[in-house]
N, C-alpha and C positions, 0 to 999 in steps of 0.2 A: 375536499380531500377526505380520501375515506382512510382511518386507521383499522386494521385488523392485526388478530393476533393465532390465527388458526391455517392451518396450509391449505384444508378444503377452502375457506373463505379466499385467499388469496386466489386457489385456482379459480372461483367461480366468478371474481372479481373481471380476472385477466381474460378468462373464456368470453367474458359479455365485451372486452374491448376488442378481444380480437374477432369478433362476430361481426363488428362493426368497419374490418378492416383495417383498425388501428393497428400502429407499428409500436410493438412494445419494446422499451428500454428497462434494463436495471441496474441501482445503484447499491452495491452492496457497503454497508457501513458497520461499524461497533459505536457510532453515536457520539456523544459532542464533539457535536459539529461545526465544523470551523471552515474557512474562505477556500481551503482546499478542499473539501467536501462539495460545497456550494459551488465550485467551478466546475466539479462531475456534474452534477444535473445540470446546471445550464448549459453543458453540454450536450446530453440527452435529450432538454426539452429541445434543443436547435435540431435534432439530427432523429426525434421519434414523437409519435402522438400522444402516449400512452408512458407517462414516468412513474414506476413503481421504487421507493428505495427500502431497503432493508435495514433496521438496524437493531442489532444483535450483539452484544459480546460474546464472543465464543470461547467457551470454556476448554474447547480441545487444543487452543495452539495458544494456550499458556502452560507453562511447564512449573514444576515445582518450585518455590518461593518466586513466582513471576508474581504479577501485580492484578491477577485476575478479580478480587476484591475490593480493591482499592481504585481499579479502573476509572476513571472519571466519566460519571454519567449526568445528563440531566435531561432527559425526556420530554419533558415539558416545555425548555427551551426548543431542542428541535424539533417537535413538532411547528412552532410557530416559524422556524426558522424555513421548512422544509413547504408549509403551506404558503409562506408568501413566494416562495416560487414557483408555485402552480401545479408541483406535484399532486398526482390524481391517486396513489396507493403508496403507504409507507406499514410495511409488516415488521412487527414488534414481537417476537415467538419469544416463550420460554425456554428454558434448555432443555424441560422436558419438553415440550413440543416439539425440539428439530431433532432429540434423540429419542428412540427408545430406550426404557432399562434395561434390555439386554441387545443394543445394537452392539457390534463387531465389527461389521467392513469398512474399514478405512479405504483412501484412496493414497497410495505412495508416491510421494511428489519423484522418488527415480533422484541420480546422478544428481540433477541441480537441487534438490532439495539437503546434499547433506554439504554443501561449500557455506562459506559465509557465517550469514546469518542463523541457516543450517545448522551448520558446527556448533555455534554457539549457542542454541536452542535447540535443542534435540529434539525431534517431534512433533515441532512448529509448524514445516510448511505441510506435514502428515494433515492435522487440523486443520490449517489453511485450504487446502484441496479438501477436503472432505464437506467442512462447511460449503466452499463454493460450487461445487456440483451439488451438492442437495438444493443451493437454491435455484441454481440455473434450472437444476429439471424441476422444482416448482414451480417458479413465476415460466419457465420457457420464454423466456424473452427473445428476441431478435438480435438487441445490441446491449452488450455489459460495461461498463464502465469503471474503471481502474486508475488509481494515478500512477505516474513514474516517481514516484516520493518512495514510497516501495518496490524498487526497480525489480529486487530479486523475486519479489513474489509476485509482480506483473510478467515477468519473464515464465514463471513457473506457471501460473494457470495458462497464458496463453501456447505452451504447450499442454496442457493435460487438455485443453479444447480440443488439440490438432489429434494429440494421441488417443483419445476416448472418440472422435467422429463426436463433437457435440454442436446442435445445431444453433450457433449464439456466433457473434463474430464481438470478440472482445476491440475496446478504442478505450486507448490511450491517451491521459490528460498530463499536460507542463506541471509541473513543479511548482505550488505556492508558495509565497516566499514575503517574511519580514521584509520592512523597507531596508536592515540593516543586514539582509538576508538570509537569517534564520530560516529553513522549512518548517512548514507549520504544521503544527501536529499536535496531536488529545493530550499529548505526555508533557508535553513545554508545559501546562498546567501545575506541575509536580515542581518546578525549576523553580530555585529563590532569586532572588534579586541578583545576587552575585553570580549565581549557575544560570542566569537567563542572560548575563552579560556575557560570562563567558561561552558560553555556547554557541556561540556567532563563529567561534575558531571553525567548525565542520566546515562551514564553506568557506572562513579565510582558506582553508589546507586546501577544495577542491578548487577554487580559483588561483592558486598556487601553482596547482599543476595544470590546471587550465592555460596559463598566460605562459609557463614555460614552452608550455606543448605548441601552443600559435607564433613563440619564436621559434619555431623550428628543431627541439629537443624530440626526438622519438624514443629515447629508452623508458619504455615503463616502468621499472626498475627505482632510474634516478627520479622519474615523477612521483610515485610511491612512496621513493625516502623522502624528498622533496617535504611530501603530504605529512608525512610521522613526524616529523621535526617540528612542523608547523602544530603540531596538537600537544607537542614535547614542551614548546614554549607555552603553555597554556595551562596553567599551576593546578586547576582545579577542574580539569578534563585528563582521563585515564584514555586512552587511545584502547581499540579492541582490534580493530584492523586499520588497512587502508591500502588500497590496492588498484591500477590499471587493468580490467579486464575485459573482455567478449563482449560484447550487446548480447550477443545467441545464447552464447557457453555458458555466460561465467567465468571462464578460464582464466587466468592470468597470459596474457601476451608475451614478447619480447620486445618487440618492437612496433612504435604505433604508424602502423602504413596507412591504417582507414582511421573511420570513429573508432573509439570504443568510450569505455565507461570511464570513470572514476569513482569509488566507491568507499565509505568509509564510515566508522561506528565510533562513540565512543559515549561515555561513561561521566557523565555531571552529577557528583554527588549519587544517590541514588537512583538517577534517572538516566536509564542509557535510549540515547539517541542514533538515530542512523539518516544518513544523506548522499545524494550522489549527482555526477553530472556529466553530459557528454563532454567528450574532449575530443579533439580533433589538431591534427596539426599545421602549421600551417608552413608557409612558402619557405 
């Protein structure tokens, strides 16, 4: 496993793989890495020759008093984590490396970037999309790799793919999940004993409105309250949304005739969390 830290090294890395006709994958990261991470690349290594992953905190799509310092890093861990699964390139840039001091163009995530998460992060998926096009046209890879744990910003880059004509075909990976079903994620790190108990509500609330929706309830509306109530009873979780919407849009629906999502954020102590899950109704 080769580590670089430079974007000509990466291109020259990836040009000798794909000389050789290898099919190149990339896993983009911000690093401690955890079984949902490691479920992207084993994904990749199943479905490409050539696994390259990236991990970078990006300083553009934290916004002020966000946690971009405090981040939880350990580098050292994944690397060993990332080598025993056979990845062949993991790039590790500085922030001066993937920015210039006077870069300017952003790339604007558009309509879905200001709902949600959006709203409540201003400027987030702005950095979001920006970091991920600069690496796509770096490494160029063939297939990117993305979880549905961040639904809104898997939704969001795989339009700026469609809308920019970028030559990558983004695949999406399931939802990791505590045995108690927690989504797992770098920031559960941050959660104390109590806030890691309670935190399990995000999915008590979406399996709430999961199990109403398979009895046959279609108002997203009542699933939604439903969901708030369920995070209402949970003393030491501040609720920030929670909502029935679109797979495509975003939107909020009125009535659940197909899939949609279920979506929802909230607030453990100083750790805010987000989770979400299809729903679908049933007979």
């Amino acid at each position: 496993m080769e580590r670089v830290a430079s974007k000509e090294e990466v291109r020259q890395a990836v040009l000798a793989a794909r000389r050789e006709d290898k099919r190149i994958a990339l896993v983009p990261t911000m690093g401690m890495l955890h079984e949902g991470h490691l479920s992207l690349v084993r994904a990749a290594c199943g479905r490409a020759d050539y696994i390259a992953v990236s991990i970078f905190v990006n300083p553009t799509q934290f916004g002020p008093g966000e946690d971009f310092e405090t981040y939880p890093r350990d580098l050292e861990r994944d690397m060993e984590l990332l080598r025993a699964e056979g990845v062949d390139l993991v790039f590790t840039p500085t922030p001066a490396e993937m920015y210039a001091g006077d870069a300017h163009v952003t790339v604007a995530p558009g309509p879905l970037g200001e709902l949600w998460e959006g709203a409540v992060r201003p400027g987030h998926f702005a950095g979001v999309c920006t970091v991920v096009c600069k690496l796509l046209n770096i490494v160029q890879p063939n297939l990117a790799f993305f979880g549905e744990k961040d639904f809104q910003q898997l939704v969001i880059i795989k339009r700026m793919v469609r809308d920019l004509d970028l030559s990558v075909r983004v695949e999406s990976c399931p939802i990791i999940r505590e045995p108690d079903g927690l989504a797992l994620s770098s920031r559960n790190a941050y959660l104390s004993v109590d806030e890691r108990r309670a935190a399990t509500v995000l999915y008590r609330a979406l399996r709430t409105a999961e199990t109403l929706a398979l009895g046959g309830e279609s108002g997203a509306a009542v699933l939604a309250e439903a969901m708030r109530e369920c995070i209402a009873d949970e003393p030491l979780a501040a609720l920030d949304y929670a909502a029935v919407v679109d797979p495509a849009t975003l939107g909020p629906i009125g009535a659940l005739d197909a899939s949609a999502r279920a979506i929802v954020a909230a607030r453990l102590g100083s750790t805010r969390l987000i989770d979400n899950m299809q729903i679908t109704r049933g007979a």
